[in-house]
MIMI-731853 format. One record per residue: x, y, z of N, C-alpha, C, O in turn; chain; residue number from 1. Coordinates in steps of 0.05 Angstrom, whole numbers, plus 5000, padded with zeros to 4 digits. Example, Ala and Ser with C-alpha at 12.3 -4.5 7.8 and 13.67 -1.06 7.14 Angstrom:
BEGIN
((5264 4886 5156) (5246 4910 5156) (5264 4934 5156) (5285 4934 5169) A 1)
((5257 4955 5142) (5273 4979 5143) (5258 5001 5157) (5268 5023 5161) A 2)
This chain:
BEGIN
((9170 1234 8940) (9195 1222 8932) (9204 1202 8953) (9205 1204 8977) A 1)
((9209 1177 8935) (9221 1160 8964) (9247 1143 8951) (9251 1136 8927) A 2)
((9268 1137 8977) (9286 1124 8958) (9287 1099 8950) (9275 1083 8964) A 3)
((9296 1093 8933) (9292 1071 8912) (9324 1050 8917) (9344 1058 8929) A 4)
((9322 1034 8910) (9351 1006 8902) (9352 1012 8870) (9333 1012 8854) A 5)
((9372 1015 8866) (9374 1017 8828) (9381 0990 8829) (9400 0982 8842) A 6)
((9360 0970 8810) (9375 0952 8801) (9385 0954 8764) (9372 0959 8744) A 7)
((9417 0946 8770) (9431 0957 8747) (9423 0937 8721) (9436 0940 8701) A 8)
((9399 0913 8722) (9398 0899 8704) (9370 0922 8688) (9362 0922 8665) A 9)
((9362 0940 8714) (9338 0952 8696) (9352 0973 8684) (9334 0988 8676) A 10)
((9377 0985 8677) (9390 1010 8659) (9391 0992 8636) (9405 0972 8631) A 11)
((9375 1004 8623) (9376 1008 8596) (9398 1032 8575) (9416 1045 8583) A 12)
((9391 1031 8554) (9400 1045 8539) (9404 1073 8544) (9386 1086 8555) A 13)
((9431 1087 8537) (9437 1114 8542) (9415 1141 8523) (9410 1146 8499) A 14)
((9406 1154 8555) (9396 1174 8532) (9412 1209 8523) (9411 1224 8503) A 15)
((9421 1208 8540) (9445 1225 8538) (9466 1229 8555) (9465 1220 8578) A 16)
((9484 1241 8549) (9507 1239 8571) (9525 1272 8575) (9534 1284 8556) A 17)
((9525 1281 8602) (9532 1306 8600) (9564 1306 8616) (9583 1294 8607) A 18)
((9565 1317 8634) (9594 1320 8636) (9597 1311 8679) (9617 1300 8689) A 19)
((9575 1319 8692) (9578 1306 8718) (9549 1280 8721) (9538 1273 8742) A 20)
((9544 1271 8694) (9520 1258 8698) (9516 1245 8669) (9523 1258 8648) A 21)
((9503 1213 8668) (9496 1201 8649) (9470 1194 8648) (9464 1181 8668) A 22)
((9449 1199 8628) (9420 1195 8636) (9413 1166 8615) (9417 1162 8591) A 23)
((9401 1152 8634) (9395 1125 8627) (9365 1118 8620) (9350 1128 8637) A 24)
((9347 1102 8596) (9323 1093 8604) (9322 1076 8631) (9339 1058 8632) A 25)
((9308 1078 8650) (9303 1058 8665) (9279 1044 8665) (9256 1053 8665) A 26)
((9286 1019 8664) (9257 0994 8661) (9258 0983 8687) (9276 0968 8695) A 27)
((9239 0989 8701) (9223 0976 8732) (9191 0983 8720) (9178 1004 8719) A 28)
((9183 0951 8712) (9166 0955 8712) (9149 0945 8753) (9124 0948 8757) A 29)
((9162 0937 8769) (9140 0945 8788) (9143 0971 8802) (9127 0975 8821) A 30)
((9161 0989 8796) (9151 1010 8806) (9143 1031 8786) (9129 1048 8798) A 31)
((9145 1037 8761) (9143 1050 8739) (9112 1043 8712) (9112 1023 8697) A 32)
((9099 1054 8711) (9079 1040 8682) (9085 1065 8659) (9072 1065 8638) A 33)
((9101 1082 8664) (9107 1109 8645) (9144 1102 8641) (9159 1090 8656) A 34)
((9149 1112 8619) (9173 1119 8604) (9197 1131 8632) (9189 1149 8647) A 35)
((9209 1127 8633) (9226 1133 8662) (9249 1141 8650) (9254 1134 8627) A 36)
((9272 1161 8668) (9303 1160 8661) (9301 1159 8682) (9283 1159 8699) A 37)
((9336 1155 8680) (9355 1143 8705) (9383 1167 8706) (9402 1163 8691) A 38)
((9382 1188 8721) (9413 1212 8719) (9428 1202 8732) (9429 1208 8756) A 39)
((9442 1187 8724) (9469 1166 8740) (9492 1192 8749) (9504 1207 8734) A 40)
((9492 1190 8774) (9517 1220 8766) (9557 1200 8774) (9568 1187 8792) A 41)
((9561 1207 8758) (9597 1203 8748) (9605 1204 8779) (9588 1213 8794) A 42)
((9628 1196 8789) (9646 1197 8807) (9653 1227 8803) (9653 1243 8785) A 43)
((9659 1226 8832) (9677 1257 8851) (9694 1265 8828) (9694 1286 8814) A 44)
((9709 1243 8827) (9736 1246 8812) (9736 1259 8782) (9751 1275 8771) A 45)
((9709 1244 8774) (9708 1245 8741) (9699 1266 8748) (9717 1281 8740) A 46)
((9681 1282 8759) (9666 1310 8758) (9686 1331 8767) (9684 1353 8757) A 47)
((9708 1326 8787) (9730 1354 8790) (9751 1353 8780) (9769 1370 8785) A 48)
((9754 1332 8764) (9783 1332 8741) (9770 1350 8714) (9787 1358 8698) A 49)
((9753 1353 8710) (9733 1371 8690) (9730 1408 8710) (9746 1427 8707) A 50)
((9713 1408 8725) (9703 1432 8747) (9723 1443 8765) (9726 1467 8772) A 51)
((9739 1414 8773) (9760 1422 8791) (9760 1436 8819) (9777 1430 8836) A 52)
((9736 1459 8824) (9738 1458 8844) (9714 1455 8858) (9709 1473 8874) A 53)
((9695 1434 8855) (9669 1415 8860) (9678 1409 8891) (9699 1399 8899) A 54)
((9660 1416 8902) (9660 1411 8940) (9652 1380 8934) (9636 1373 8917) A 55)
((9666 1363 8953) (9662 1337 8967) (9639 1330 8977) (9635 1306 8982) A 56)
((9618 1350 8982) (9596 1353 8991) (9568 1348 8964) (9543 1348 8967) A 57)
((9582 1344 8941) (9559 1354 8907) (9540 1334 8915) (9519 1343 8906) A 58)
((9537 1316 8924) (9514 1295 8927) (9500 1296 8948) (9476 1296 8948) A 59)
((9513 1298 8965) (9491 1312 8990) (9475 1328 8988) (9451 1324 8991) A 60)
((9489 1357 8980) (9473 1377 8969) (9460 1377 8944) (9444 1395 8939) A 61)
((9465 1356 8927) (9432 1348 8910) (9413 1331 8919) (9389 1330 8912) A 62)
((9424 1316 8936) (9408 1297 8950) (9386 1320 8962) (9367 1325 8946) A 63)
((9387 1332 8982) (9377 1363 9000) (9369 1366 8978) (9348 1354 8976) A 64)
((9377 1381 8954) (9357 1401 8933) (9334 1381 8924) (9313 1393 8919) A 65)
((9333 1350 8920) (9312 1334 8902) (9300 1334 8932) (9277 1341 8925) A 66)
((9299 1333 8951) (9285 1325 8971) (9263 1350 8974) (9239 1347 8979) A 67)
((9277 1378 8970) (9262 1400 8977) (9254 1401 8949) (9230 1409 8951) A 68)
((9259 1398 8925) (9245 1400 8901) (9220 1391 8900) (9202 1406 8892) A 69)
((9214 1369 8905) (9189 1349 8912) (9162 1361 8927) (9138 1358 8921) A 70)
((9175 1379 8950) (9155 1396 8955) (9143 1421 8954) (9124 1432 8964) A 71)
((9158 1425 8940) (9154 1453 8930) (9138 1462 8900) (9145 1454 8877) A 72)
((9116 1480 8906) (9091 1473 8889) (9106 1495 8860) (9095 1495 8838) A 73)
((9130 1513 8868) (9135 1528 8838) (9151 1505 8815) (9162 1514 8795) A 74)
((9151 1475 8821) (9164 1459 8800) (9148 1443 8798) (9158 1421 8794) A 75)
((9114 1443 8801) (9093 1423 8789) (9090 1428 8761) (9075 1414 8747) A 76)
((9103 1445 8751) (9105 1447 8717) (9130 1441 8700) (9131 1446 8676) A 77)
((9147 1430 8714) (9176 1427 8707) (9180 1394 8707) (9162 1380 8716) A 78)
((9195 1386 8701) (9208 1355 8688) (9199 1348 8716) (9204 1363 8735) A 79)
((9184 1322 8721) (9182 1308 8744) (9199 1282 8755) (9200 1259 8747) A 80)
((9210 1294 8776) (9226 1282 8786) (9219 1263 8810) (9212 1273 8831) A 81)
((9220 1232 8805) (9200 1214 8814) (9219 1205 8835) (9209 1208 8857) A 82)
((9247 1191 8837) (9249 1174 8866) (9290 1182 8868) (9306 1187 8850) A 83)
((9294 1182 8887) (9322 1180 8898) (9338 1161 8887) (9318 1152 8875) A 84)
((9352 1150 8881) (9369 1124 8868) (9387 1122 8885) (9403 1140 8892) A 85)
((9386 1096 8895) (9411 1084 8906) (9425 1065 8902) (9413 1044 8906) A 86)
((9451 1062 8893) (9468 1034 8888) (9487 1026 8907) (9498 1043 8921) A 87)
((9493 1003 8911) (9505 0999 8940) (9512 1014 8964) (9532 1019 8977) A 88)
((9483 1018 8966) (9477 1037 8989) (9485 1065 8995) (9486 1075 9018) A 89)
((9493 1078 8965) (9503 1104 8966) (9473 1113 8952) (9455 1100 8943) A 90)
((9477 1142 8953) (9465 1158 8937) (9478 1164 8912) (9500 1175 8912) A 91)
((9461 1154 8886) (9473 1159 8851) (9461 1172 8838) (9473 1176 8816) A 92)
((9434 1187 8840) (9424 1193 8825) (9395 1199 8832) (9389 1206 8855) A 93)
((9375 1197 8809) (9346 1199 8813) (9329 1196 8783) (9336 1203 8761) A 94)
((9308 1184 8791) (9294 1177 8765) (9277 1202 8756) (9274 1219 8774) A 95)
((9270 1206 8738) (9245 1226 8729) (9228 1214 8701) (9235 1196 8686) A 96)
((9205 1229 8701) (9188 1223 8678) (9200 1238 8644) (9203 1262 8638) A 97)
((9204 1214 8626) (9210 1229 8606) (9192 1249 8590) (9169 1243 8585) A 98)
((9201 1272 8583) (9185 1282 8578) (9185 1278 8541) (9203 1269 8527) A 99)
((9161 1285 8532) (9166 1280 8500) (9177 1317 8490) (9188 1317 8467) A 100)
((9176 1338 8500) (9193 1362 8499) (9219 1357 8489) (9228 1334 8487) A 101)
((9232 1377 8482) (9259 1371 8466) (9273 1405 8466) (9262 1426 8460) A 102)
((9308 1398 8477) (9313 1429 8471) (9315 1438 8457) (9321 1420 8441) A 103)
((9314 1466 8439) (9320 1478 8414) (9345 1463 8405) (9339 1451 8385) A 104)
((9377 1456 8413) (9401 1449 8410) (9407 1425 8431) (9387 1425 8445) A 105)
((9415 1414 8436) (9431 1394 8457) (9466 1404 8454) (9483 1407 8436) A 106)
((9466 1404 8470) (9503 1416 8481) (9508 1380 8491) (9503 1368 8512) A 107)
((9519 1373 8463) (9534 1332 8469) (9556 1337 8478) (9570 1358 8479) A 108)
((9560 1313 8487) (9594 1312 8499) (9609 1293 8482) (9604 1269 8483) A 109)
((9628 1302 8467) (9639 1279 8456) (9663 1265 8472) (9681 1278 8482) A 110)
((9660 1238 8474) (9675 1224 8486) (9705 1219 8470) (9710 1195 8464) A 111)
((9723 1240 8464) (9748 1230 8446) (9768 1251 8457) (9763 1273 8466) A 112)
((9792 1240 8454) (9815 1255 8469) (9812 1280 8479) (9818 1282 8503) A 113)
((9803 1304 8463) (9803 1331 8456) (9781 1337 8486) (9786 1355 8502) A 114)
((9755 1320 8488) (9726 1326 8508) (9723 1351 8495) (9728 1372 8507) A 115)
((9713 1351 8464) (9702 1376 8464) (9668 1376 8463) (9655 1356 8465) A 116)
((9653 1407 8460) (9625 1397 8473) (9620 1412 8443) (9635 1428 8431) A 117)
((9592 1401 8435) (9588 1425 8407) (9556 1424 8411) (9544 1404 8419) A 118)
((9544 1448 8403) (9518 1452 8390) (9506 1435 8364) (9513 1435 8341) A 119)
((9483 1419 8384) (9482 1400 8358) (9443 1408 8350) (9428 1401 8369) A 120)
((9434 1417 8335) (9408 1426 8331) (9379 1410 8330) (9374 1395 8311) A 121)
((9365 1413 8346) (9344 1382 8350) (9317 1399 8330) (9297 1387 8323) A 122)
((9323 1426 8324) (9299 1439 8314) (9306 1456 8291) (9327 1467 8296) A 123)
((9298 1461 8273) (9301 1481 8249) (9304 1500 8259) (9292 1507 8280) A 124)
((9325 1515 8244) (9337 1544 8259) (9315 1563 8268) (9306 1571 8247) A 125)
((9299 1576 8290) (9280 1586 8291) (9285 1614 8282) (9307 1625 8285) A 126)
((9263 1627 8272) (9262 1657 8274) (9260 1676 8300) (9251 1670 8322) A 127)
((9272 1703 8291) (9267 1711 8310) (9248 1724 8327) (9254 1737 8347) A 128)
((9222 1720 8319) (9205 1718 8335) (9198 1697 8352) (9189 1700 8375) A 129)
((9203 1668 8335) (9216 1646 8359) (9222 1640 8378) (9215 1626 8397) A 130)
((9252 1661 8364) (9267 1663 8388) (9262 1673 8421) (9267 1664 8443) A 131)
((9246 1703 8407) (9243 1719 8430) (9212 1703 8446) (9206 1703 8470) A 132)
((9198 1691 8426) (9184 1664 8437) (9191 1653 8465) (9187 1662 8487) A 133)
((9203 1629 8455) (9221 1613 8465) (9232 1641 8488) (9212 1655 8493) A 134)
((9251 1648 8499) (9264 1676 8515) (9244 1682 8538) (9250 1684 8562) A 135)
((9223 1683 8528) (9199 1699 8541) (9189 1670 8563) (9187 1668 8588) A 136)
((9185 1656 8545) (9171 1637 8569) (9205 1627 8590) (9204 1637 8612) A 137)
((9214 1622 8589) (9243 1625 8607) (9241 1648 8620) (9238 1640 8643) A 138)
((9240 1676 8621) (9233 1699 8626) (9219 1691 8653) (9229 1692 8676) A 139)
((9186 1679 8644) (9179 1672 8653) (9178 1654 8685) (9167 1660 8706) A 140)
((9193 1633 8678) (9202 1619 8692) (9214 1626 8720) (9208 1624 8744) A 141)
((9237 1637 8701) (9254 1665 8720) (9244 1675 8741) (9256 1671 8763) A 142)
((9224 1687 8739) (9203 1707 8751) (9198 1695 8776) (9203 1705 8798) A 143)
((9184 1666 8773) (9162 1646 8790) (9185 1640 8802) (9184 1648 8826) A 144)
((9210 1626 8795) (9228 1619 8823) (9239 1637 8833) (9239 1637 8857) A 145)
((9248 1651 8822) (9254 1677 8843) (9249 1680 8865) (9262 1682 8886) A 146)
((9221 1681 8857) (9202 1694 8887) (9204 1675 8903) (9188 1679 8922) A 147)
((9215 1655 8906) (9217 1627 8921) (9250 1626 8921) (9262 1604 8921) A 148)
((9263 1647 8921) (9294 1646 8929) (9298 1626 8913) (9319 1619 8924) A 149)
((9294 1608 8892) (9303 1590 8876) (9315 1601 8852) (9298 1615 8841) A 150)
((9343 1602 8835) (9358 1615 8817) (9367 1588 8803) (9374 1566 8812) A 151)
((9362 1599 8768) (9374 1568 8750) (9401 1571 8742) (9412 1551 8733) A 152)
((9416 1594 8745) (9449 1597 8734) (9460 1590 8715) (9475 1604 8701) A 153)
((9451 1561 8709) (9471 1557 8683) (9448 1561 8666) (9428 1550 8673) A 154)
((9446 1576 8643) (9429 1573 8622) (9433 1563 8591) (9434 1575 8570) A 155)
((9434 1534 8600) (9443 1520 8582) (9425 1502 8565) (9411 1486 8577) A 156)
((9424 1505 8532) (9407 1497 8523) (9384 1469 8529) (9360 1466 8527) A 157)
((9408 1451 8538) (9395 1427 8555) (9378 1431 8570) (9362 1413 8573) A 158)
((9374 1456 8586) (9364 1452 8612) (9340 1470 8608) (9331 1484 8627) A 159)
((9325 1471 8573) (9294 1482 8570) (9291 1456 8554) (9310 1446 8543) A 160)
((9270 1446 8554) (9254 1427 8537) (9233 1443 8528) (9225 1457 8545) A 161)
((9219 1445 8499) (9207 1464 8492) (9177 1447 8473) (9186 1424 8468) A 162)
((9163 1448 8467) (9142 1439 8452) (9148 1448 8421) (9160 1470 8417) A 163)
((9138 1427 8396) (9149 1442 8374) (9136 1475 8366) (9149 1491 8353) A 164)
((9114 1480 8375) (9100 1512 8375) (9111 1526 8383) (9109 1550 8376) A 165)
((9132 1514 8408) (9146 1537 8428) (9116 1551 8452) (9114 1573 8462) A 166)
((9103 1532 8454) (9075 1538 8482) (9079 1531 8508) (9070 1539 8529) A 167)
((9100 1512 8499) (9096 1500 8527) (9129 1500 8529) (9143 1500 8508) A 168)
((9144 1500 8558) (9170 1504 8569) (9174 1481 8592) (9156 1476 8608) A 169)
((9194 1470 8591) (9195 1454 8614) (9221 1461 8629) (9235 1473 8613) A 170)
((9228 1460 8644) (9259 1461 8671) (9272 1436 8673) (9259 1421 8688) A 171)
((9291 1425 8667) (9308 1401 8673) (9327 1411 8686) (9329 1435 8692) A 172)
((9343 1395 8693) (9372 1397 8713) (9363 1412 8731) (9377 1432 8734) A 173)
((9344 1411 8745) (9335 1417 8773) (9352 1416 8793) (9353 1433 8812) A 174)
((9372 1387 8789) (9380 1388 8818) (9412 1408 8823) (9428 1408 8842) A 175)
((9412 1426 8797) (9432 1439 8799) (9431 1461 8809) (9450 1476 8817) A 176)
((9405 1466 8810) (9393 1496 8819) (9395 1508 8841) (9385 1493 8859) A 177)
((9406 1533 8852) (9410 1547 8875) (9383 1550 8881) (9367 1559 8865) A 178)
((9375 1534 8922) (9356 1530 8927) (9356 1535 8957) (9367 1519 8972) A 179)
((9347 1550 8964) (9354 1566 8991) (9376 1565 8991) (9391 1564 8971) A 180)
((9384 1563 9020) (9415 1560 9023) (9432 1536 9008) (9456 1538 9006) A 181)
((9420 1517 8999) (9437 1500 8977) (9440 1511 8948) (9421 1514 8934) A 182)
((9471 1516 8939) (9484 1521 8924) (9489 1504 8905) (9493 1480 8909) A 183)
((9489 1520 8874) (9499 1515 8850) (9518 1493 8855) (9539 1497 8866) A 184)
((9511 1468 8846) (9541 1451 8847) (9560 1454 8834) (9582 1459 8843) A 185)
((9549 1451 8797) (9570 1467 8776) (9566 1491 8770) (9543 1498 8766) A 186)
((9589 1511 8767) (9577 1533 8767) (9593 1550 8736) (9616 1557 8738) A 187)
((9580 1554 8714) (9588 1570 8688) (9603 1592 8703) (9605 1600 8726) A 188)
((9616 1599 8671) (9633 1626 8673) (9616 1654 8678) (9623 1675 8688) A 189)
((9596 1648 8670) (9575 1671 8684) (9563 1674 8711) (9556 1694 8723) A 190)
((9563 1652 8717) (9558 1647 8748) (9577 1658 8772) (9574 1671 8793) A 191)
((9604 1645 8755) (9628 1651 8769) (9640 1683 8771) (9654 1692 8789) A 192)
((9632 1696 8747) (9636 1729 8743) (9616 1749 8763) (9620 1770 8774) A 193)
((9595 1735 8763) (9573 1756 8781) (9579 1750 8810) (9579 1768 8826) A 194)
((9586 1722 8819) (9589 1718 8843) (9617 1731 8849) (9615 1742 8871) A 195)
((9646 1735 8838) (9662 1749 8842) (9659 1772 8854) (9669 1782 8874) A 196)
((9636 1782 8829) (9623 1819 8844) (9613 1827 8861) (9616 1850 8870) A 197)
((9596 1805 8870) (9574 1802 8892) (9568 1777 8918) (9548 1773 8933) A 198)
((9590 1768 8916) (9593 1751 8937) (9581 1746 8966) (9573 1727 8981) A 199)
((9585 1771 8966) (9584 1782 9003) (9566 1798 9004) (9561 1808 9026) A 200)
((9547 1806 8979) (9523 1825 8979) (9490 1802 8977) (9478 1796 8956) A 201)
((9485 1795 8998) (9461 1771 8987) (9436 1783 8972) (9421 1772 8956) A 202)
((9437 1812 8985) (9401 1816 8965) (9426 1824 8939) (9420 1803 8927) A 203)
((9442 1833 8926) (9448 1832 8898) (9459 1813 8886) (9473 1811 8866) A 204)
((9450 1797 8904) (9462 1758 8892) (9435 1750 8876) (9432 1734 8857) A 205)
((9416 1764 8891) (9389 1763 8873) (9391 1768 8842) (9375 1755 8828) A 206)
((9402 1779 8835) (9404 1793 8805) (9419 1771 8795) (9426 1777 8772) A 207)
((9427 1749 8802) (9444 1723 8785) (9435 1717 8758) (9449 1712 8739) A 208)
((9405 1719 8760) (9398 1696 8736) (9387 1721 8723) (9380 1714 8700) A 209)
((9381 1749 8727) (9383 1768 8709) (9410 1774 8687) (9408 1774 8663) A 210)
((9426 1776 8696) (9455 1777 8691) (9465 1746 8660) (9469 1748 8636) A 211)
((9464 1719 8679) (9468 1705 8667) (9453 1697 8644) (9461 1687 8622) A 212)
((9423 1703 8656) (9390 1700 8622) (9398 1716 8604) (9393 1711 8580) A 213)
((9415 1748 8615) (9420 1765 8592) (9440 1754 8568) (9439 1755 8544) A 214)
((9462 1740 8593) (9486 1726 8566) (9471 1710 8553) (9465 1715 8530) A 215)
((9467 1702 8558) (9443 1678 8550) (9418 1686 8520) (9412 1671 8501) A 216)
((9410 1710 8526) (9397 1719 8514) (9412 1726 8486) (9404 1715 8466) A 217)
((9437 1747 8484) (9448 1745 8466) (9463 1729 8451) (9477 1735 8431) A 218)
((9459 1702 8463) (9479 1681 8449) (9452 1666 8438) (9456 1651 8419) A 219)
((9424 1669 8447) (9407 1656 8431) (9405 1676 8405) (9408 1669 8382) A 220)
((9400 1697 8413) (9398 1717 8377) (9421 1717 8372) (9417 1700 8354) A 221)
((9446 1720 8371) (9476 1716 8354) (9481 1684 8345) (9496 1674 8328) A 222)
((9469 1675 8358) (9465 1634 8353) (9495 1631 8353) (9510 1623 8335) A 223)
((9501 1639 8380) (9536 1643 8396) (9526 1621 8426) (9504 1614 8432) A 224)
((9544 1615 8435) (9549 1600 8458) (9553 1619 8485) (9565 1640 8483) A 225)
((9545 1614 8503) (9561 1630 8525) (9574 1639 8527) (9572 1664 8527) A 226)
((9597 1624 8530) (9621 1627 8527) (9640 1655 8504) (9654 1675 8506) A 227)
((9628 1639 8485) (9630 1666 8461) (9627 1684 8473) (9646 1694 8486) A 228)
((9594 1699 8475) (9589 1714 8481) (9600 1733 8511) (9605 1757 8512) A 229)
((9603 1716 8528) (9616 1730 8555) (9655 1732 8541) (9670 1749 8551) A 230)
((9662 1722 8526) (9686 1725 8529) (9693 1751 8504) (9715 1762 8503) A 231)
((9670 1758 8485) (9673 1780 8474) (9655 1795 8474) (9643 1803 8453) A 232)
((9649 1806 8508) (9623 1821 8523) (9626 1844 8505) (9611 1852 8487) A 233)
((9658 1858 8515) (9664 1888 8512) (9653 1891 8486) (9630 1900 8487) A 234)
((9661 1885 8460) (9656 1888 8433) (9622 1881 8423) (9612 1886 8402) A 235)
((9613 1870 8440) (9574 1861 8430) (9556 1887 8435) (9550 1903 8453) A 236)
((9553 1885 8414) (9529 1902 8408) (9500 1899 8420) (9500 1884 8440) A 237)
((9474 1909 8414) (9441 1895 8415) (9443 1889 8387) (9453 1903 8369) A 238)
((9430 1864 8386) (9407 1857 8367) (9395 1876 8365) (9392 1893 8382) A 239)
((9381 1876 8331) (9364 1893 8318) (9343 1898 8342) (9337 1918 8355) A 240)
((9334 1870 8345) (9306 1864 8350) (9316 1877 8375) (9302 1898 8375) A 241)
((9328 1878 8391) (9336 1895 8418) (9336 1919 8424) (9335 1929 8446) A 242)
((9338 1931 8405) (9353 1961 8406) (9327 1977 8415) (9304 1973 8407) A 243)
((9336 1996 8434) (9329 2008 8455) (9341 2025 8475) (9363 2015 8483) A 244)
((9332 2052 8490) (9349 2067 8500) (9348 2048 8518) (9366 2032 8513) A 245)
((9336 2043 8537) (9340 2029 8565) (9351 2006 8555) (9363 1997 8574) A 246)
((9355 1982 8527) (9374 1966 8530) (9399 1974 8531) (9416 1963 8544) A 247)
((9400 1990 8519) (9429 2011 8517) (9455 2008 8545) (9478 2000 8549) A 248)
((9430 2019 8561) (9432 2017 8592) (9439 1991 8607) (9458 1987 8622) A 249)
((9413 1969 8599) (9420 1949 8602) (9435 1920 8597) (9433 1898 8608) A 250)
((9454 1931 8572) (9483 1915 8565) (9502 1927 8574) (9524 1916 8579) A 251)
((9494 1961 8582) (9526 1971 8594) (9530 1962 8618) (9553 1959 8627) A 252)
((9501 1955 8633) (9510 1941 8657) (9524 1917 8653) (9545 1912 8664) A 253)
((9511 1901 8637) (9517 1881 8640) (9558 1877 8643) (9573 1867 8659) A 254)
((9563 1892 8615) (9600 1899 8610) (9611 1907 8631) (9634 1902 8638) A 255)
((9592 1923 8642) (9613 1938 8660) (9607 1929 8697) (9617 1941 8715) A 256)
((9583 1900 8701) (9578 1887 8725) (9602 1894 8755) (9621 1881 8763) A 257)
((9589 1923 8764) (9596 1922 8786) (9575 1931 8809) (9553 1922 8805) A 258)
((9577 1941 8823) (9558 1955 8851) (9539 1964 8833) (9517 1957 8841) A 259)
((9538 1974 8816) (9520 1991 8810) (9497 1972 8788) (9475 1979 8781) A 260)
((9509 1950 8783) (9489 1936 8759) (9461 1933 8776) (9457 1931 8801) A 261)
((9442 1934 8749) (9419 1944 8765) (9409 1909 8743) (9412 1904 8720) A 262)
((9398 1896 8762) (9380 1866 8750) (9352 1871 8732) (9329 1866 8739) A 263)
((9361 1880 8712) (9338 1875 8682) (9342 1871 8674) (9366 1872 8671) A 264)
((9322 1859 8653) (9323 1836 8625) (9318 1845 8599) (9297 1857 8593) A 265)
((9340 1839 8577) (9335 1855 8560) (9315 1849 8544) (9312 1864 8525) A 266)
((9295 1825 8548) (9283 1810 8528) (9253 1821 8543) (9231 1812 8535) A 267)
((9256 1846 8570) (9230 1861 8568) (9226 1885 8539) (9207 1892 8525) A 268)
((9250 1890 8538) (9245 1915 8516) (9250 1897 8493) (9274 1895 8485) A 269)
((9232 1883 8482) (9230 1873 8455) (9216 1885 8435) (9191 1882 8438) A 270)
((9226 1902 8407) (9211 1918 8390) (9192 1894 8371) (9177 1901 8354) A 271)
C-alpha cells in the first residue's frame, strides 16, 4: 500500500453512499489497468452529527487499520484494498479493487429530510438453506480473524459480497474492523450492548462477534434488521431450522448477556 494524491478530476460516478463514507469509481489510468473505487469518507462533522459520539481520532485510526490490513495474510481473500488517498494533503480515504460480488440486500441511504436507511434486495429472496449457506461461510470468516485478534462488529448486509451460488464470500468495510488495539470507529447497537457488559473483561471481549453474528443470524432467517431483532430480543424465538437443546441455551444467553454468556453460534447447530 502506498499513498496516493486523489486527483478529483479522476472521481467518477457514485457507486454507493453510506452514512461516514461515499464510494466513488476512480479513473487513474496511470496508476490503475482494473476497475477501481474511491471510499471518500464525509467530514468529522457529518459523521458525529449521525454517531455522535465518534472520537476525533476516526481517520487516524483507519489510516493505522489500512496500513496493518495490507499486511496481514488473513485478508488475502477479502475486497482488496490498493492505496491510501490523499486530498490536500489530508488523509480521505482509500482505493480498492471492485469486486464483481454483490450483497444479498444493500442497506441505501436515502438522502431526504427523514435520513431514513431501508433494505433494498440485489438477489431473489433466498431459501433457507441459502440462507444458512450464505451464514456458514461468514461463520467462517469469523473463525480465521479471530485467531488474529481481528473482530467485524457490525454485521451489516453491505459488508458480505457474495457470488450468485453463494461459493464464494468476500469482507468489505475492512477499515472498520477491531484490529489489535485499534478500535471499531462506528459502533451498532449490538456492539454497544456487549461492550457495556464486558468492557473491562478483554478475554470476554473476545465473544463480540459471537454475540453480534448471532443477532445477525436471526435477522437473516426472520428477514428482520438488527435493530428489529435486538430491540425485540426478549420475545424471539429459534427458527425452525434452529431448534435445538443447546440453541435453547444459546439465545438465552444471548437475552440474558451477562458474566455468564458463554460465545457460541447458533448457526453450528443447524438441523
Amino acid at each position: 500500500m502506498k499513498d496516493i494524491k486523489i486527483n478529483v478530476r479522476n472521481i467518477d460516478e457514485k457507486f454507493k453512499e453510506g452514512l461516514e463514507s461515499t464510494v466513488y469509481y476512480y479513473n487513474d489510468k496511470e496508476l490503475y489497468d482494473t476497475p477501481v473505487l474511491y471510499k471518500r469518507y464525509k467530514s468529522i462533522e457529518y459523521i458525529k452529527d449521525y454517531y455522535g459520539d465518534i472520537s476525533n481520532n476516526i481517520f487516524e485510526n483507519k489510516h493505522n487499520k489500512l496500513l496493518m490490513i495490507s499486511n496481514l495474510n488473513c485478508f488475502k481473500d477479502e475486497v482488496k484494498i490498493l492505496d491510501s488517498g490523499f486530498e490536500k494533503n489530508k488523509f480521505s480515504g482509500y482505493t480498492m479493487i471492485k469486486s464483481d460480488l454483490k450483497p444479498i440486500k444493500s442497506t441505501a441511504w436515502v438522502n431526504n429530510k427523514y435520513n431514513k436507511r431501508y433494505l433494498k434486495p440485489n438477489k431473489e429472496e433466498l431459501s433457507i438453506e441459502e440462507k444458512i449457506k450464505y451464514l456458514k461461510l461468514i461463520r467462517n470468516k469469523i473463525e480465521k480473524l479471530n485467531k488474529n485478534n481481528i473482530y467485524i462488529g457490525n454485521f451489516n448486509y453491505d459488508n458480505f459480497l457474495v457470488s450468485d451460488d453463494i461459493n464464494e464470500l468476500k469482507l468489505c468495510d475492512l477499515d472498520n474492523f477491531k484490529i489489535g488495539n485499534y478500535d471499531f470507529d462506528s459502533k451498532t447497537d449490538s456492539v454497544k450492548k456487549f461492550e457495556n457488559v464486558f468492557m473491562n473483561d478483554s478475554e470476554a471481549m473476545k465473544g463480540i462477534d459471537s454475540y453480534c453474528f448471532n443477532i445477525f443470524t436471526l435477522a437473516i432467517l426472520y428477514d428482520k434488521s438488527n435493530f428489529t431483532i435486538l430491540r425485540n430480543l426478549d420475545d424471539i424465538e429459534l427458527p425452525s431450522a434452529l431448534e435445538s437443546i443447546e440453541n435453547d441455551k444459546i439465545l438465552e444467553s444471548v437475552k440474558k448477556l451477562d458474566k455468564t454468556y458463554n460465545p457460541k453460534f447458533l448457526i453450528d447447530k443447524f438441523r
